[in-house]
C-alpha positions in Angstrom: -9.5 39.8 6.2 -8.7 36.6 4.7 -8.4 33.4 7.0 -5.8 31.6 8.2 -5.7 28.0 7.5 -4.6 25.6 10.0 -1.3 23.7 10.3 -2.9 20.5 9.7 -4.9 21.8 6.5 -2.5 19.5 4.0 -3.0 16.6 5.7 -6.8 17.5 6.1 -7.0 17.5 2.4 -5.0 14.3 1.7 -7.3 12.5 4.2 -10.3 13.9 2.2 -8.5 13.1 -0.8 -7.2 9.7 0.1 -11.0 8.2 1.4 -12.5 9.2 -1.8 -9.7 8.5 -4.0 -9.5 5.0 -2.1 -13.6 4.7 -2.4 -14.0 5.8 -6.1 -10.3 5.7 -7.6 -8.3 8.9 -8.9 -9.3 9.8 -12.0 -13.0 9.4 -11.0 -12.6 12.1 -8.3 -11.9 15.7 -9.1 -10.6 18.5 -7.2 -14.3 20.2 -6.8 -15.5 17.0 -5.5 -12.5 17.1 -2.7 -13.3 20.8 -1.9 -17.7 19.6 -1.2 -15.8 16.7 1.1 -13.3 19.1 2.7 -15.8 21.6 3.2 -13.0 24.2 2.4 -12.7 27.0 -0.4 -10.9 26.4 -3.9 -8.2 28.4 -3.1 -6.6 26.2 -0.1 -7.1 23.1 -1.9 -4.6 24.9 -4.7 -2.6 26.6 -2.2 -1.8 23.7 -0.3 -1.7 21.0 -3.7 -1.2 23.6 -7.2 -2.4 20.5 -9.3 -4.4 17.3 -9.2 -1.3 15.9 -10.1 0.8 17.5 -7.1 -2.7 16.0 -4.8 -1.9 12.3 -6.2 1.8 11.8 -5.7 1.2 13.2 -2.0 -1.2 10.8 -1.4 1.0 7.9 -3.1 3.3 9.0 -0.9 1.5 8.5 2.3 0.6 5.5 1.1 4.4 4.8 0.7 4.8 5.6 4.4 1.9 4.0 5.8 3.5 0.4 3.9 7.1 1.3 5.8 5.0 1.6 9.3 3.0 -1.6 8.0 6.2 -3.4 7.1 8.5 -1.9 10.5 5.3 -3.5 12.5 5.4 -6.9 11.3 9.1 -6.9 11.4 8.6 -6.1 14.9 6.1 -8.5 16.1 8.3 -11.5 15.2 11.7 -12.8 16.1 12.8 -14.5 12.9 13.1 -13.4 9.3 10.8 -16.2 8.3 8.1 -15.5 10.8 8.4 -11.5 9.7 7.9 -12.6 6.6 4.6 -14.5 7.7 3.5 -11.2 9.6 3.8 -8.9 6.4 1.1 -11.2 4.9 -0.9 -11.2 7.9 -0.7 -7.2 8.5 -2.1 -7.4 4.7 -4.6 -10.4 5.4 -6.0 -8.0 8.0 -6.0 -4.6 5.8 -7.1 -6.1 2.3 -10.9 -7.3 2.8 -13.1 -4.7 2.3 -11.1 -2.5 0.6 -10.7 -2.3 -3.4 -7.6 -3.3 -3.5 -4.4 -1.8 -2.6 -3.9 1.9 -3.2 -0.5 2.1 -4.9 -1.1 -1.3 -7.3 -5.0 0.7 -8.3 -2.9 3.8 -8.8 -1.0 2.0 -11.2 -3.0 0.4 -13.2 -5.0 4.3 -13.9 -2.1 5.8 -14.9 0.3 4.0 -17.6 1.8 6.4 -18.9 5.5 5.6 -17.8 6.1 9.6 -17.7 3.2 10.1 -15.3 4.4 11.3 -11.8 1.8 8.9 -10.5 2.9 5.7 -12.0 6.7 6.7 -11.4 5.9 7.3 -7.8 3.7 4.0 -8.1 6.3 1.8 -9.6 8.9 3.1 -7.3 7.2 2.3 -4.3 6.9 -1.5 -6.1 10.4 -2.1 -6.7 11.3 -0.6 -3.3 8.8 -3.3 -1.7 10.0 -5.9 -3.7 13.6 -5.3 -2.2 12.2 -4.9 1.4 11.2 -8.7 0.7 13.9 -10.3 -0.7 16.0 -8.4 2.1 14.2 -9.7 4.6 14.4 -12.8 2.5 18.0 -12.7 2.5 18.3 -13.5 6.3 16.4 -16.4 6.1 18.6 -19.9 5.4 16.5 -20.1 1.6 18.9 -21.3 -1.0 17.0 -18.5 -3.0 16.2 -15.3 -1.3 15.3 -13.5 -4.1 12.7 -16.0 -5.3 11.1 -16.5 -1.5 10.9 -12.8 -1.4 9.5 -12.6 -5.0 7.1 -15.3 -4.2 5.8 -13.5 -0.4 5.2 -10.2 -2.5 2.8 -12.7 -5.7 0.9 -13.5 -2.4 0.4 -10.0 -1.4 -0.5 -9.3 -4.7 -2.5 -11.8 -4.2 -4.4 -11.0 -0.8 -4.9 -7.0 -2.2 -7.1 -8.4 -5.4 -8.9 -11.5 -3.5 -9.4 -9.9 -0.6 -11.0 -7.1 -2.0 -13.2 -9.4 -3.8 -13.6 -12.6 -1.9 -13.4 -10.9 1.8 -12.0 -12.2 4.8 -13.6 -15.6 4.6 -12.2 -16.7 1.9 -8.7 -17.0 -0.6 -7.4 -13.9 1.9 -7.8 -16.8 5.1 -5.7 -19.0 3.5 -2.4 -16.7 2.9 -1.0 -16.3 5.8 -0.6 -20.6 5.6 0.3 -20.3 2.3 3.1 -17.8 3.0 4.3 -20.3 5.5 3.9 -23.4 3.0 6.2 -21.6 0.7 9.0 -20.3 3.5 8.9 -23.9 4.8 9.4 -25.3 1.0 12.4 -22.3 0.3 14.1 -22.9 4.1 12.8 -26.2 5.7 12.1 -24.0 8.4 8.2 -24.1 9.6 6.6 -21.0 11.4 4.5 -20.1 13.3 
């Protein structure tokens, strides 16, 4: 009698997925390396994902959602647009050292092939941040919204490659001020 697999079995396999995947990047993990992780057989790995491919965009995905949560949060633990703005680059000051980098941006760069379901997925997720910024950019009092929001998401960009690098010591301790340096410059407005 064959088993049943568990309701949470997907999202078993996307965290398995997603730790090594975030540890050793996509293309250097394959699917046989997920199953020795998971501990499961072949055939729920393919049942629940039919292709490596299917696997990657899930995970991109979640990644997608975990930024929204990331993004609601900061939003949420200040009053202003400005000082929202400063807590997006904290929330990544905090996430970025130790890591290798950001998930979606690694992603990326592995697959450029502009038909890959990864990069679209990828490059989705990019544009769709870049307007989350320059929205909440737009409710600030900058003469340029578009440009202070551009210029918050260069020092996420930023934070993900030194941070990942330098650590939490470093170039990543210094954007949250420099996040406020340039809102300041774009609105006379200082925060907090």
């Amino acid at each position: 009698m064959a088993r049943k697999p568990t309701p949470d079995a997907r999202d078993r396999i996307l965290d398995a997925a997603a730790d090594l995947f975030d540890r050793f990047g996509v293309h250097a993990v394959g699917m046989q390396q997920i199953i020795e992780e998971l501990g499961c057989g072949k055939q729920l790995l393919y049942r629940e994902f039919a292709s490596k491919d299917k696997l990657v965009v899930a995970y991109l995905q979640r990644c997608t959602r975990d930024w929204d949560v990331t993004l609601a949060s900061a939003a949420a633990a200040a009053s202003t647009p400005e000082e929202q703005l400063v807590e997006v680059v904290r929330a990544v000051q905090r996430m970025a050292p130790g890591t290798r980098g950001c998930s979606l941006r690694n992603t990326h760069a592995e697959f450029p092939d502009p038909d890959h379901p990864a990069h679209r997925v990828s490059l989705e997720h990019f544009k769709e941040v870049r307007e989350q910024l320059r929205e909440l950019a737009r409710r600030t009092s900058a003469a340029n919204p578009e440009r202070l929001g551009d210029r918050i998401m260069l020092i996420i960009d930023g934070l993900y490659v030194s941070g990942s690098v330098l650590g939490p010591s470093s170039a990543a301790a210094e954007a949250v001020e420099f996040a406020r340096d340039v809102i300041r410059a774009e609105t006379s407005v200082a925060v907090r």
